[in-house]
C-alpha positions as CSV (number, residue, x, y, z in Angstrom):
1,X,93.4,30.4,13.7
2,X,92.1,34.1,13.8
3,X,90.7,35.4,16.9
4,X,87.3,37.2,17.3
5,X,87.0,40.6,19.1
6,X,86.0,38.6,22.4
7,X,89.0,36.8,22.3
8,X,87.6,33.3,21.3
9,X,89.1,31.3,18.4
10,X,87.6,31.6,14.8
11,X,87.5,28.8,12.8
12,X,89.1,28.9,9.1
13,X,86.6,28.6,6.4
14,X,87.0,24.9,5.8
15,X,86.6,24.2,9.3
16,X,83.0,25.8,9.4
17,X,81.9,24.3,6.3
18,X,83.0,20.9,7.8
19,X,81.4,21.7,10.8
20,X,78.1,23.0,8.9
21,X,78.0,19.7,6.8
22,X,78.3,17.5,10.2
23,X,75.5,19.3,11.4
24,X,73.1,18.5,8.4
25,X,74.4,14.9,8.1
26,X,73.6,14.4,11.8
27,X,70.0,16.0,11.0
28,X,69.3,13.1,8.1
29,X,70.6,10.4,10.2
30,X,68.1,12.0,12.7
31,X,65.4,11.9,10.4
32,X,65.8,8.0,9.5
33,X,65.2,6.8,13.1
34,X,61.6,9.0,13.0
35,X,58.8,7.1,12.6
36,X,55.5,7.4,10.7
37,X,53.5,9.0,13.7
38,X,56.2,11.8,14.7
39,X,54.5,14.4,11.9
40,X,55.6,17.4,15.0
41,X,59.2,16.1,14.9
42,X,59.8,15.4,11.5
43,X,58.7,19.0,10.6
44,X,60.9,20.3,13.0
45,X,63.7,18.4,11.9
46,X,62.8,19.4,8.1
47,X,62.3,23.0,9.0
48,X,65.1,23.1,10.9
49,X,68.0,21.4,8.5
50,X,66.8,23.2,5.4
51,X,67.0,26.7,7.4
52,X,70.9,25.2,7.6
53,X,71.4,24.1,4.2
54,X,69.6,27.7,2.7
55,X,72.2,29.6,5.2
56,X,75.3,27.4,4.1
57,X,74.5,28.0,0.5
58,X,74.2,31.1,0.2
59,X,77.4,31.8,2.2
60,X,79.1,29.4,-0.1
61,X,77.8,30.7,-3.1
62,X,78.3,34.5,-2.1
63,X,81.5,34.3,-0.6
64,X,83.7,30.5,-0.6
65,X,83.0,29.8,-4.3
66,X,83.7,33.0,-5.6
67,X,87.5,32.8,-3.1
68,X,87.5,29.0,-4.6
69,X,87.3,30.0,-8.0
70,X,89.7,33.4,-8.3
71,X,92.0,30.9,-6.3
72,X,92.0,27.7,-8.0
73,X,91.7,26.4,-11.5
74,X,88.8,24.1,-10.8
75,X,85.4,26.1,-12.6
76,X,84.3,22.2,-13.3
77,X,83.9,21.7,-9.6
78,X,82.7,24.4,-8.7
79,X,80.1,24.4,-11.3
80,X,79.0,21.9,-10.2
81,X,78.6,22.7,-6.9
82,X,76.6,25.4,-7.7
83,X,73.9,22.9,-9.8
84,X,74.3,20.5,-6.7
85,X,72.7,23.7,-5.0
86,X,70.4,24.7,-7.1
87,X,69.0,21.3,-7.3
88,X,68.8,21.1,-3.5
89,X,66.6,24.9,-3.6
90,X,64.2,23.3,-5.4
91,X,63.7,20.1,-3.2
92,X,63.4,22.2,-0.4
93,X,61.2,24.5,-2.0
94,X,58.6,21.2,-2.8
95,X,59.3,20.0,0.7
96,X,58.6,23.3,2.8
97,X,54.8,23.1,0.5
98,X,54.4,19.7,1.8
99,X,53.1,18.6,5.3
100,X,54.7,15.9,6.8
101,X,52.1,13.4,6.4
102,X,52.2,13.8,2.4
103,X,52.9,10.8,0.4
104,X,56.3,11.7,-0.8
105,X,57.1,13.9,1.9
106,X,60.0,11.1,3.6
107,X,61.3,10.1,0.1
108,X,61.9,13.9,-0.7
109,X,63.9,14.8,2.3
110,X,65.7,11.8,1.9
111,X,67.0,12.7,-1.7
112,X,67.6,16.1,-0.5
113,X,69.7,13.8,1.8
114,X,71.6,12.3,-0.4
115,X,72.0,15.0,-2.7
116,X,73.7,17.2,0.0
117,X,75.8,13.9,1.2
118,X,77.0,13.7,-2.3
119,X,78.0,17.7,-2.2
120,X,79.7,17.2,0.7
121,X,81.6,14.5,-0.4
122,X,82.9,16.4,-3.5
123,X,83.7,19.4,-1.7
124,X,85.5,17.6,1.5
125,X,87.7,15.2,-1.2
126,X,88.1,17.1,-4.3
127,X,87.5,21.2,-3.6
128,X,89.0,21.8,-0.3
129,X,92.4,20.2,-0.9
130,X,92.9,22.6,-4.1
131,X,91.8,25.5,-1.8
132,X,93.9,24.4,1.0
133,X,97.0,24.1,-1.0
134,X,96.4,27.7,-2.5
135,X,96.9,31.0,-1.4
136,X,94.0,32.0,0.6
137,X,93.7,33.6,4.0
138,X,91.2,31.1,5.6
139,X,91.3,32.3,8.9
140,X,90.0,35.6,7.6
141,X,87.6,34.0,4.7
142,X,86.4,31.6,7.8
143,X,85.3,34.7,9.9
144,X,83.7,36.4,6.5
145,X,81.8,33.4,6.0
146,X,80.6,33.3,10.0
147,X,79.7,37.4,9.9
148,X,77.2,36.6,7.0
149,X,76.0,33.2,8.9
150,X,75.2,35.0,11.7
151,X,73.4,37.8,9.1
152,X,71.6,34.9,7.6
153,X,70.9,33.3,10.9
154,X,68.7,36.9,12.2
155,X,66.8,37.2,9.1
156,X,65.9,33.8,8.8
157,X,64.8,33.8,12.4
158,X,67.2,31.3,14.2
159,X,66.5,31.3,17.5
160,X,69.0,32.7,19.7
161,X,69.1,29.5,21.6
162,X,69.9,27.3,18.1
163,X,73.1,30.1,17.9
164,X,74.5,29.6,21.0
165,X,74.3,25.3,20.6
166,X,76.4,26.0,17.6
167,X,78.7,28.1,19.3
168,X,79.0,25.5,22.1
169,X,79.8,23.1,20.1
170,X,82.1,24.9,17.9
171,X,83.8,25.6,21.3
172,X,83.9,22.0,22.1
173,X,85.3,21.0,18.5
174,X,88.3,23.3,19.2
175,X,88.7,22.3,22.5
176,X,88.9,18.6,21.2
177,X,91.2,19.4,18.9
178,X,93.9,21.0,21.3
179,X,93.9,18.0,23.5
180,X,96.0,15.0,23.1
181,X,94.2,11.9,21.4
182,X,94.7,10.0,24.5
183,X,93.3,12.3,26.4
184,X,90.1,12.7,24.3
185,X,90.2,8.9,23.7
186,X,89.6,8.9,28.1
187,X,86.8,11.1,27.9
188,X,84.6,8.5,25.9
């Protein structure tokens, strides 16, 4: 792993894709155990994860897929990728003219759900092994991809305090990973 100018450890590329998908899968999960009164929270939740899955995309699709592709012979893949995507914009683009007390507000999300469940589960089994096994630099692609997060993150209007969870927990994850399983098992 690369480290940043502060001296904290970068995560590869994979890793922060992996650790961008948790994040949205957690936020679906989230959304299932809302009920029909929590319109405030459900927005939130809404806003929120498709703020995440705009940002991811577009770092994917600027900067991973293009690496993926001059890398690996897998265009099918990554083609569709890039339809999974575009199918996911335009769900989120129906949902953010929605309020959360339309009729097909829930059942939209929840597509957009399993759309992006689907996407992850080609990318996690079928694209990142190719790219692991090829000659890319991931450590620096990984801090390429975080630079432009954190670009995306401004303009979009993240809140500083959203930034600094993901940097807590990114902090965390490495920390987890550095420790023997037993002792992470103790900490349960």
């Amino acid at each position: 792993m690369a480290t940043t100018k502060a001296g904290e450890k970068s995560l590869g590329a994979i890793e922060l894709l992996i650790q961008d998908h948790k994040k949205v899968q957690k936020m679906f999960k989230d959304f299932e155990k809302l009920g029909e009164g929590d319109e405030e929270e459900k927005l939130a939740l809404v806003t929120q994860c498709c703020t995440e899955l705009k940002i991811h995309s577009q770092i994917e699709e600027e900067i991973f897929y293009p690496a993926a592709r001059e890398a690996i012979n897998a265009d099918d893949i990554l083609d569709e990728a890039e339809v999974e995507h575009a199918s996911v914009a335009d769900l989120i683009d129906q949902i953010q003219a929605m309020e959360p007390s339309d009729d097909l507000y829930d059942a939209k999300f929840t597509v957009i759900g399993e759309f992006t469940n689907h996407h992850i589960k080609e990318e996690q089994d079928e694209m990142f092994p190719k790219v692991k096994k090829a000659k890319i630099d991931l450590a620096a692609l990984g801090q390429e991809l975080m630079q432009r997060k954190l670009e995306l993150q401004e303009e979009m209007g993240v809140l500083e305090e959203d930034r600094d969870d993901e940097a807590a927990r990114r902090k965390s994850a490495s920390r987890s990973k550095s420790q023997p399983a037993a002792y992470a098992k103790s900490k349960e």
